[in-house]
N, C-alpha and C positions, 0 to 999 in steps of 0.2 A: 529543485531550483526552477526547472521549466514548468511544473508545474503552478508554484508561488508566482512565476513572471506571466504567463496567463489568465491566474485569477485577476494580479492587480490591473490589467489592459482589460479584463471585463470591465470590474469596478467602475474603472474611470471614466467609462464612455457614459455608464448610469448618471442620473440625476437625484438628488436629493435637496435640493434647496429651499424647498416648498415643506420640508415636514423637518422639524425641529424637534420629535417627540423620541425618548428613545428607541422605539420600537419601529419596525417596517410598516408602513400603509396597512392598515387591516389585518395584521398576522394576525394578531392575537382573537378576531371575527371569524378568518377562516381557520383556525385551527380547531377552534371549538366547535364551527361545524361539522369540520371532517370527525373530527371525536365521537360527536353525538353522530354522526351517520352510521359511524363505525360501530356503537355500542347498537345503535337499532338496528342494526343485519345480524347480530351476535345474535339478541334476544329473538326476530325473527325467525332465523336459524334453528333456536333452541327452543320454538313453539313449534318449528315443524316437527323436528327429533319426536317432540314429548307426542306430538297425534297422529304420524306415522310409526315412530319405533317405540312408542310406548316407553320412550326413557324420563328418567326425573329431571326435573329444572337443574339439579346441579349435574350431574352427569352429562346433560344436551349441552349445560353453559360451558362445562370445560370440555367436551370435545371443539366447539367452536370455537375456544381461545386455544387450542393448542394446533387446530387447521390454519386459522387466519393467521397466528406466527410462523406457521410452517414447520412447527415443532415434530405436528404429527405422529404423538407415539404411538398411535395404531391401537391403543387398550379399548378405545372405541370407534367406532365406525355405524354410519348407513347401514342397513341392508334391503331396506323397503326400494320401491321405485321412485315413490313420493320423498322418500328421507333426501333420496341421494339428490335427486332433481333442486329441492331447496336447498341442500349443499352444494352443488356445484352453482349454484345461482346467487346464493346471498352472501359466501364467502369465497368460493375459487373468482368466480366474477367481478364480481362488485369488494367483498372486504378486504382482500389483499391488495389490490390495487390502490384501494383506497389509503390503508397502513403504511403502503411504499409513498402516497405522495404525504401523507403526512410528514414521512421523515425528511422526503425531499424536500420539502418547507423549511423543516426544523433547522436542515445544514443549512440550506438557502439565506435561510435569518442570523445562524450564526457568523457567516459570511459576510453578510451584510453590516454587523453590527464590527467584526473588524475590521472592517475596510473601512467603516467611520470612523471608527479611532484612528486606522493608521494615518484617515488621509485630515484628520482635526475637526470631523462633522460633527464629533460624539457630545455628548451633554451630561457631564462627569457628576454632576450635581454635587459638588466637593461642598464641604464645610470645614473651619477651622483650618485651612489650608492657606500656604505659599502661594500668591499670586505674582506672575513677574510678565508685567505688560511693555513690549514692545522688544524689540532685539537691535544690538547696535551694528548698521550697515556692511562694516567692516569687521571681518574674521569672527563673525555673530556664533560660529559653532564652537570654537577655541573660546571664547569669552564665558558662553552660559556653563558650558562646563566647569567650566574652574570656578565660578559662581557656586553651581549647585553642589560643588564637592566641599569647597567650604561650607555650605549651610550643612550637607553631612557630616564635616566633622565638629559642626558645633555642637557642644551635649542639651540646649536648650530647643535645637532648632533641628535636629536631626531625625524626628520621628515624626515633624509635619510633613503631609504630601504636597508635592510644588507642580505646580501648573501651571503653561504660559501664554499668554496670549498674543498670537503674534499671524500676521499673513505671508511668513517666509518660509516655512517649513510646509508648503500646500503637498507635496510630492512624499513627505512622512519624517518624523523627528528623526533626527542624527541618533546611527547605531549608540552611538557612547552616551548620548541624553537618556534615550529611553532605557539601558543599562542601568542608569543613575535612579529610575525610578520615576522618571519626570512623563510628566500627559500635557498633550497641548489641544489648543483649542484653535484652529485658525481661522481667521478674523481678522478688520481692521480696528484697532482699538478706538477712533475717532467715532465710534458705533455704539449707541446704549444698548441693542438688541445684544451685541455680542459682550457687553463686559455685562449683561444680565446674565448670559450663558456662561459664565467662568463663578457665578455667584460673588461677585464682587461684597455683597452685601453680608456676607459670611464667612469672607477669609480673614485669617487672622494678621496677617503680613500683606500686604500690599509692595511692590517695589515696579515703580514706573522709570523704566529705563529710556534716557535721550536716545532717539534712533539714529542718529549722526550728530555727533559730538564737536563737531567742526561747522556746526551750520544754529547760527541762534535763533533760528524758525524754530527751531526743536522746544524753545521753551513755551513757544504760543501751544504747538503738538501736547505739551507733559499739560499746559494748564489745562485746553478740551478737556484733556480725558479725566483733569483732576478735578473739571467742574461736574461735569458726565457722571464721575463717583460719586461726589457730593449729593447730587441729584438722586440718586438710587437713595443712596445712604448706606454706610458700611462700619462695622463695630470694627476696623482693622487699624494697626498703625502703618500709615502709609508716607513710605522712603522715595520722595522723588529726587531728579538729578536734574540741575541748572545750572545754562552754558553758562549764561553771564546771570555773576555775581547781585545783579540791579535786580533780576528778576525771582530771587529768595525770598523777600514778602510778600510776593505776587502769589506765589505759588505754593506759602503755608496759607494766605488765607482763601485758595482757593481747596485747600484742604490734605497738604499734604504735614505730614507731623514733621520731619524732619525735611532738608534740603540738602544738597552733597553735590562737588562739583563729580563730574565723569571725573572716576581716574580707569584707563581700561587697563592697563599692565594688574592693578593689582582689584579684582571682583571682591576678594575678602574686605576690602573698605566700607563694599555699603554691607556685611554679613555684621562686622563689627559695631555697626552705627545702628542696626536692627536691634541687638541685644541689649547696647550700652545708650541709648540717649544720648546725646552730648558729645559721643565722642568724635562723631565727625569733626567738629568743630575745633577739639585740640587737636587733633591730628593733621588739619587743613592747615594748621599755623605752624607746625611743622615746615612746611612748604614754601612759606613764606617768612620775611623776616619783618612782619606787620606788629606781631602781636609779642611772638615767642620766638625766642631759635634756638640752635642746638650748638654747642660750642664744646670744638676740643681739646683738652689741654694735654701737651704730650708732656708730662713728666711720669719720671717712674716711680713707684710705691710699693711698700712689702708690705707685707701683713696685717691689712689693714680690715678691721670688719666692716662688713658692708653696712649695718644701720649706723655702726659710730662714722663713719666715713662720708656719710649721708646727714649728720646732724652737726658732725665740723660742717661743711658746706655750708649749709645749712642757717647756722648761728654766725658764717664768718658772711653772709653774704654775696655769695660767688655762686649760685643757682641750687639747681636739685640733681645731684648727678644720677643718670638715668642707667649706664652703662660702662663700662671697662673693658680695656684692649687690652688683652695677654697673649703673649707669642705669634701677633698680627690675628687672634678670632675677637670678634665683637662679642661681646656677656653680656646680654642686655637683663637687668633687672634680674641679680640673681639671688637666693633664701638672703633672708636679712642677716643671719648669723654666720654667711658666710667669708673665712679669710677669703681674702685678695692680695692678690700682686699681681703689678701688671706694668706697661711702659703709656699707658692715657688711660686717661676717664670722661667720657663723655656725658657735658653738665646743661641744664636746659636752662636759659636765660631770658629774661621779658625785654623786651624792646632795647630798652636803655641803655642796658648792663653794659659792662666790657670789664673785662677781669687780666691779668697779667699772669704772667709762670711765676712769680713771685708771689704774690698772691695765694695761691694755690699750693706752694712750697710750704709758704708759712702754716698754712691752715692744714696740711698733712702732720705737723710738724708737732 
């Protein structure tokens, strides 16, 4: 732990803003140099061997790779003055030293390259992946989770990689996100350089979430970044979320496919409206008694199959019953062929309806 809490207090103090590439400044320059210097003091080495100890190319070559690793099994060795002088000189001097800073580069870069990730510098170069740009203000760590655990247990959406782009996680994604599989990028989304870096133009999902759902500035916020996308251009279906209702054409023809108000209690809303097209929109009328509502009739019922149950309704009139209360648990939409009995059934009506216990008697009946 002390030593984990060290490296990240190096890390932070470094800069990296100026290099976007995945790799360290010139590692991959000087590593090849040290390699080739390294391979040239072997073979030096192994031209001394071969015109002071009169030994073969391959005899000199593997004394010298088994000195420079430190291996040293001793089957060969020096015995000239001249042998040893070029061995202590182009491999105890110069080659080993050179091998240790090789490797010290090597950690250095691997280092490097986590500490990008953890702190959001990294450039995942994702394709066909979950994009989810922006985090909502409030309880943002509770929220994306339960988000992302929904798209895992969707069996459609469950084996894309999800990525997010967002500038609140600078300090390193929540233990239980990164658990989940999730990589972030941090950034402000209002930025084309940074939705280039998340490859906006090759995810398959797009989902621009309101950053405070309480504030209708957030829908000028979704449009930027939904004009921003547009602009790259992206083969993805993109799920935005609008405060106010007015701003839904705004913001499909600024390119989002679907529109969905925030609901934050429940993140499976927009996992649902990814899969299904459309469904946002019956389920938002739900909510409201604009369009559709849901209406319950407490009477009691025995043995009733659920499609014929469904088709008296149905032909009598009185909605599409969605669900059934037995013993106070809600059965929502259960096998078509199966008995019921219960004390309500919960029937989904359009605007206008209104239906009576009488009503409902008869058509049991």
């Amino acid at each position: 732990m002390i030593f984990s809490h060290l490296l990240d207090r190096r890390w932070k103090k470094r800069r990296y803003s100026k290099y976007t590439d995945h790799n360290m400044p010139d590692f991959s320059v000087r590593l090849i140099k040290l390699v080739a210097l390294l391979i040239l003091l072997v073979f030096v080495d192994a031209a001394g061997m071969m015109f002071f100890e009169g030994q073969s190319l391959g005899d000199a070559l593997w004394m010298g790779v088994t000195t420079i690793t430190t291996v040293g099994y001793g089957d060969i060795s020096p015995s000239t003055t001249g042998g040893r002088i070029v061995t202590v000189v182009c491999l105890y001097a110069l080659g080993i030293s050179i091998l240790a800073h090789i490797i010290s580069e090597f950690i250095e870069h691997r280092l490097w390259i986590s500490a990008e990730k953890k702190y959001g510098r990294w450039r995942w170069n994702m394709n066909d992946h979950i994009l989810i740009i922006n985090t909502p203000t409030i309880d943002s760590d509770n929220y994306l989770r339960k988000l992302v655990q929904q798209i895992r247990a969707t069996p459609t959406l469950s084996e894309y990689p999800v990525q997010i782009l967002t500038d609140k996680f600078k300090e390193a994604l929540p233990k239980e996100l990164a658990e989940l599989g999730v990589v972030h990028f941090s950034g402000n989304a209002e930025n084309s350089d940074n939705l280039s870096a998340v490859n906006v133009s090759d995810a398959t999902y797009i989902i621009v979430v309101a950053s405070d759902h309480t504030d209708q500035h957030s829908d000028s916020l979704t449009f930027d970044v939904l004009d921003r996308i547009k602009e790259i251009g992206t083969k993805a279906m993109v799920l935005a979320e609008a405060i106010n209702d007015d701003n839904r054409k705004r913001l499909q023809r600024a390119g989002a496919n679907i529109v969905v108000r925030p609901i934050r209690a429940y993140p499976g809303f927009l996992v649902r409206s990814l899969v299904a097209p459309g469904t946002e929109e019956v389920l938002e009328d739900f909510f409201t008694h604009d369009n559709a509502h849901m209406h319950r009739c407490d009477i009691s019922f025995h043995n009733q199959c659920w499609q014929d149950l469904i088709c008296k309704f149905v032909t009598s009139g009185i909605g599409i019953p969605m669900a059934y209360v037995a013993d106070g648990e809600v059965r929502c939409n259960p096998e078509r062929t199966t008995v019921c009995s219960g004390d309500a059934i919960i029937t989904l009506l359009t605007d206008d309806q209104t239906i009576t216990d009488e009503q409902v008697m008869a058509c049991l009946k």
